[in-house]
Structures are given as C-alpha cells and as structure tokens.
N, C-alpha and C positions, 0 to 999 in steps of 0.2 A: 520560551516554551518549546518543546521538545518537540510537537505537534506542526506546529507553525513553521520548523525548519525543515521537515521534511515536508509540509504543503509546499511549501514555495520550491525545493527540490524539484518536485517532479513534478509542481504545475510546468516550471520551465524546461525537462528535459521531455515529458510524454507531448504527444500531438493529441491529445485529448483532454475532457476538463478533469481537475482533481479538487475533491472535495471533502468536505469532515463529516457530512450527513447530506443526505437521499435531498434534491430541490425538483420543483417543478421546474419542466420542461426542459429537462437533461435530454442532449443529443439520444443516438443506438449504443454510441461506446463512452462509457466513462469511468472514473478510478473514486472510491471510497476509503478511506483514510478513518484508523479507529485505532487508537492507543487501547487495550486492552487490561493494561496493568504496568506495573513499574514499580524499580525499587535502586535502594542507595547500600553502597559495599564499601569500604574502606574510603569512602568523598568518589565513588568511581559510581554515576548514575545509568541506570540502563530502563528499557524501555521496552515492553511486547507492543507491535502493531500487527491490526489485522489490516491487509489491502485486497480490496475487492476489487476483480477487474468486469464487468460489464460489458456484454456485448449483444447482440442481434440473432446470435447464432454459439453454438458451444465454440465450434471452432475460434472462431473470434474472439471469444471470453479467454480460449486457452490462448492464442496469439498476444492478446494485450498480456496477460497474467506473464509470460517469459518476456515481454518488453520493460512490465515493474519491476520482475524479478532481476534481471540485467542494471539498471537505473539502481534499484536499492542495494545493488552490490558496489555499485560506483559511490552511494552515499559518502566513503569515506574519504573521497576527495576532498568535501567538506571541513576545515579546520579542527571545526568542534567537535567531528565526529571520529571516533576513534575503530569502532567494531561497528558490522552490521550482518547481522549472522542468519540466514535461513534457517527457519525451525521446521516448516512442514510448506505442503500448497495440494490443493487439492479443489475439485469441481465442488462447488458450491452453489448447484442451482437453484433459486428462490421459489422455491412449489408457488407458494403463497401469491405471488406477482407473476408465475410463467418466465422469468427474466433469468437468462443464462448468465453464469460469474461465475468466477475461479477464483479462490482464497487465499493468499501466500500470508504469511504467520514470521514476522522476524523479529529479534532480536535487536536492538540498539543498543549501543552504550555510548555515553556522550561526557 
C-alpha cells in the first residue's frame, strides 16, 4: 500500500511524528499524510498526496512544509518508487483549530 511506504519514509527521514489522521496529544510540530486520489496508466500507478506540515507558529509550519518537501523529492531513492513530482504547496491554516500548517500536493508514481 502506497500510503504505508511513504509513512515509513518520512516517519524515518523527518524528526517529527508522521501520521495518516489528526491523534490526541500530537507534539507543536507534526506531519499528516492523506492520499487524495489515485489512478493506473499503462500498469504505471500513481498517486495525489496532501502533506500537511503543523506547527506552533506559521514560520514553523513553513520550515517543516520545505523539510517534507526536500524528503518527498528524495522519495525516489526508494526502489519502488519511480517519480515524485510537486504539484502545488501553499499556507494552509486550520481557522477552525487556530493551528498553523502549510500544504504540499504531490504526485507519486510507483
């Protein structure tokens, strides 16, 4: 599962937690992990994630957000993984919780 290889990714490359949905009692900084969509091309599978970086402060949210962004360009050190492509990233701050995060949007094929 396509999900599960980029959790373990960047649980072991960030110095923070990553995770697939929102847990109690998450540190000030942590990473969110959400496949957004997905589809199959000639047996060539690819993959839209949204990765949310969290933080205490915007600054912080953007620092972490170019730390994931760096990590999921590295993604294709990974065997399996062939492309990993930046679609967008941008401030994504939760009104709704007051909780600062920045959004990066990429592309997988695997």
């Amino acid at each position: 599962m396509i999900e599960k290889v980029v959790l373990d990714y960047l649980s072991n490359e960030l110095n923070v937690p990553v995770v697939l949905e929102l847990e109690d009692n998450l540190p000030d900084e942590f990473v969110v992990i959400e496949k957004t969509g997905s589809s199959v091309f000639n047996h060539i599978h690819s993959a839209t994630f949204a990765l949310q970086s969290y933080s205490n402060s915007l600054y912080g949210a953007a620092k972490l957000n170019e730390e994931v962004k760096s990590k999921m360009n590295s993604l294709i050190e990974l065997g399996s993984i062939f492309k990993s492509n930046l679609n967008s990233d941008y401030n994504f701050t939760d009104t709704s919780t007051k909780k600062y995060r920045y959004q990066a949007v990429y592309d997988v094929y695997y």
